[in-house]
C-alpha positions in Angstrom: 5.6 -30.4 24.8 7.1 -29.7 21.4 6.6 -26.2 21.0 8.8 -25.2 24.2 11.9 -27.9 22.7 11.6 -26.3 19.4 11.9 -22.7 21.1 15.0 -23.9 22.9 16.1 -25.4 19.9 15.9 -22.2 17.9 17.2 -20.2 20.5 20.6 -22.7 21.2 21.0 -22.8 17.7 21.1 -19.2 17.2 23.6 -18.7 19.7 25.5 -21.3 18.8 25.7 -20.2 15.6 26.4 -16.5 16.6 29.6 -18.1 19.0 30.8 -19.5 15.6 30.6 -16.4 13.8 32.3 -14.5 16.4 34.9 -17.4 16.7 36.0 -17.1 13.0 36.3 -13.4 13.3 38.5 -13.6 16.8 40.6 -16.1 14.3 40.8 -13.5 11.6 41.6 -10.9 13.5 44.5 -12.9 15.2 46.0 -14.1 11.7 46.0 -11.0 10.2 44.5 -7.2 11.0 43.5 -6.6 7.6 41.5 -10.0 7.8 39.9 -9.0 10.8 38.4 -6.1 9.3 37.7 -7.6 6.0 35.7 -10.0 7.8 34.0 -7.5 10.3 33.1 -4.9 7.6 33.1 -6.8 4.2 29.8 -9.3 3.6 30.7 -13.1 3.3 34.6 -12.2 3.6 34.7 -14.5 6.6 33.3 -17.3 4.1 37.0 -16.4 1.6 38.9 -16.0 4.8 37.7 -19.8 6.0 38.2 -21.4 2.7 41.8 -19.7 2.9 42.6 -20.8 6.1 40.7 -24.3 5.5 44.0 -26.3 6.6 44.2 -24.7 9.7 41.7 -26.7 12.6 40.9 -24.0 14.7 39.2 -22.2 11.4 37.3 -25.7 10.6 36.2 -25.8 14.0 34.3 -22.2 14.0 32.9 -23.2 10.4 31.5 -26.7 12.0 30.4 -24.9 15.5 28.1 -21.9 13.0 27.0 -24.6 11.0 25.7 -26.7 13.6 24.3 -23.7 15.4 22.8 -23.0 11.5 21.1 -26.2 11.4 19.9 -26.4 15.1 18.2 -23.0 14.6 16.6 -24.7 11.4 15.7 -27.4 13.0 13.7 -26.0 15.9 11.9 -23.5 13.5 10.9 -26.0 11.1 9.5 -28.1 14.5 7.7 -24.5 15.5 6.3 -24.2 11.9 5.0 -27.9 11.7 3.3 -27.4 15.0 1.1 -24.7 13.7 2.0 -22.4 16.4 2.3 -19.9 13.1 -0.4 -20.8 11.0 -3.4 -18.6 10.1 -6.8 -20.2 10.5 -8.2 -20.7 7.0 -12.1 -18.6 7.5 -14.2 -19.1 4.6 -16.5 -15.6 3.7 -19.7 -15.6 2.9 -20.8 -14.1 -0.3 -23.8 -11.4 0.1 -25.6 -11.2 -3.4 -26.7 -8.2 -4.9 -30.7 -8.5 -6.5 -29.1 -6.5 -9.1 -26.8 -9.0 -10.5 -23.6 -8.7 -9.3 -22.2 -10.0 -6.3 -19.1 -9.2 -3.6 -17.4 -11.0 -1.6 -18.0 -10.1 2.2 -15.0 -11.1 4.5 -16.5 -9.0 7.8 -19.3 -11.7 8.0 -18.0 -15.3 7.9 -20.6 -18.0 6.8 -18.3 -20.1 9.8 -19.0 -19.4 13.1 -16.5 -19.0 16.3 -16.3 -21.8 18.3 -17.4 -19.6 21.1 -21.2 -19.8 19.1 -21.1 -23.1 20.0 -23.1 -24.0 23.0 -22.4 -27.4 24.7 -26.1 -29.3 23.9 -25.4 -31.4 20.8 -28.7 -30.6 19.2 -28.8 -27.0 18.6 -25.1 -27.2 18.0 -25.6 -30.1 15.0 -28.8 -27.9 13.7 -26.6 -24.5 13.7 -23.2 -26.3 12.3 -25.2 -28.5 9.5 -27.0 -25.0 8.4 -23.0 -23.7 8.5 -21.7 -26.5 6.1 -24.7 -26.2 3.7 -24.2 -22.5 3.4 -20.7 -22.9 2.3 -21.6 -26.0 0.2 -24.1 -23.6 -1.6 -21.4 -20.5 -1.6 -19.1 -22.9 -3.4 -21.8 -24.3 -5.9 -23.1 -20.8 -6.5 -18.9 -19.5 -7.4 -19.3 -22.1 -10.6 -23.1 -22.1 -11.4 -23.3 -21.1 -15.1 -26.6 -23.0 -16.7 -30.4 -23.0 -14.9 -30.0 -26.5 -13.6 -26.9 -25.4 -12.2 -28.7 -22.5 -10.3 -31.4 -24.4 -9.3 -28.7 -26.6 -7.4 -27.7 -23.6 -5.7 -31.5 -22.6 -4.6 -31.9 -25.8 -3.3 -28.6 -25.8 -1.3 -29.4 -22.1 0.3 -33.0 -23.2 1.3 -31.9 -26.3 2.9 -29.5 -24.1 4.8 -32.3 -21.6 5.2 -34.7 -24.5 6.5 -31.7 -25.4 9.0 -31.0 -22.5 10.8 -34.8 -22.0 11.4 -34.6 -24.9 13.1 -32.2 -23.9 15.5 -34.3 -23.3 19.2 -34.8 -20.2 20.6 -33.3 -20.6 23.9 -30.3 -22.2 22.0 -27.3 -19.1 22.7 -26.7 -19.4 18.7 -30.8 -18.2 18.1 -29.6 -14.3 17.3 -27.1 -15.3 15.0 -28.8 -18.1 13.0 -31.4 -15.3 12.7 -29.3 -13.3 10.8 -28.2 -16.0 9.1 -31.4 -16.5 7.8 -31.7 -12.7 6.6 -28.5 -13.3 4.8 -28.9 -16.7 3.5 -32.4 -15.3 1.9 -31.3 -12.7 -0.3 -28.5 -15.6 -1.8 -31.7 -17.8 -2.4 -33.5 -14.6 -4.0 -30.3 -13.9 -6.1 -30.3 -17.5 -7.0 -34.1 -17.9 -8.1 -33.4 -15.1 -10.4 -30.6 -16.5 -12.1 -32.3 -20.0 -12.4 -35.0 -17.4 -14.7 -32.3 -15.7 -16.5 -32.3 -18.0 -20.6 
């Protein structure tokens, strides 16, 4: 209900604001030729030719009418952008280890699945989710592991996700992908074994 208010908004204060704008120049243009122009061709003349003409009500009106068409517009854009009708969901990536000791980040395959992985049956979907938030609990531990006990933390986290998404059924619609998963989530632990060995 607020997002089509806040495009009305936006929209009414734009042309509101616009009719002021076009008010103040018809008023320029009728004081004077040359402020007509000034103000159509020359950038924020109309803003000298208002604070020259500030006594006169007719110029204070156009100024009020923009500004109030200014703020309007404002008003229903900040209402657009507060209800997220802009925002970019935030998709963690998953990081695919190289046994050779350097790593790279891997954006094309997201350690969070689509909500369209989800299948309605809440225990395949709690199996396949909790493996999901252990993954990214060991992709963030492995990002600051420095020491062995460190590393060892981050084994443990990518076998508990490994143990997870082995759990998930086979007739569960998320089976192909937690199989992959698994694939994936493997080389991390591999990667991580080796660095737990490393003095």
């Amino acid at each position: 209900m607020t997002i089509p208010i806040a495009i009305i908004l936006f929209l009414v204060g734009f042309l509101v604001a616009i009719a002021g704008g076009f008010w103040t120049l018809i008023l320029a243009f009728m004081d004077n030729v040359g402020w007509g122009l000034a103000c159509f061709f020359i950038p924020f003349a109309a803003w000298v030719f208002i604070f020259m003409k500030w006594s006169n009500k007719s110029v204070r009106r156009s100024f009020f009418l923009g500004l109030s068409g200014l703020l309007i517009s404002l008003l229903g854009g900040r209402i657009l952008v507060t209800s997220g009708v802009f925002s970019v969901p935030n998709q963690p990536t998953s990081i695919i280890f190289d046994t050779e000791g350097g790593f790279e980040p891997n954006p094309s395959v997201s350690v969070s699945p689509s909500p369209s992985v989800f299948p309605s049956p809440a225990s395949e979907t709690d199996s396949f989710g909790e493996a999901v938030n252990q993954a990214m609990k060991a992709a963030q531990l492995t990002q600051t592991a420095n020491t062995s006990e460190q590393w060892t933390a981050v084994s443990t986290a990518w076998q508990e996700a490994i143990n997870l998404m082995q759990a998930v059924p086979a007739d569960s619609s998320n089976y192909a992908v937690a199989q992959q998963k698994v694939q994936e989530y493997q080389k991390n632990l591999i990667y991580a074994q080796e660095n737990v060995q490393i003095p």
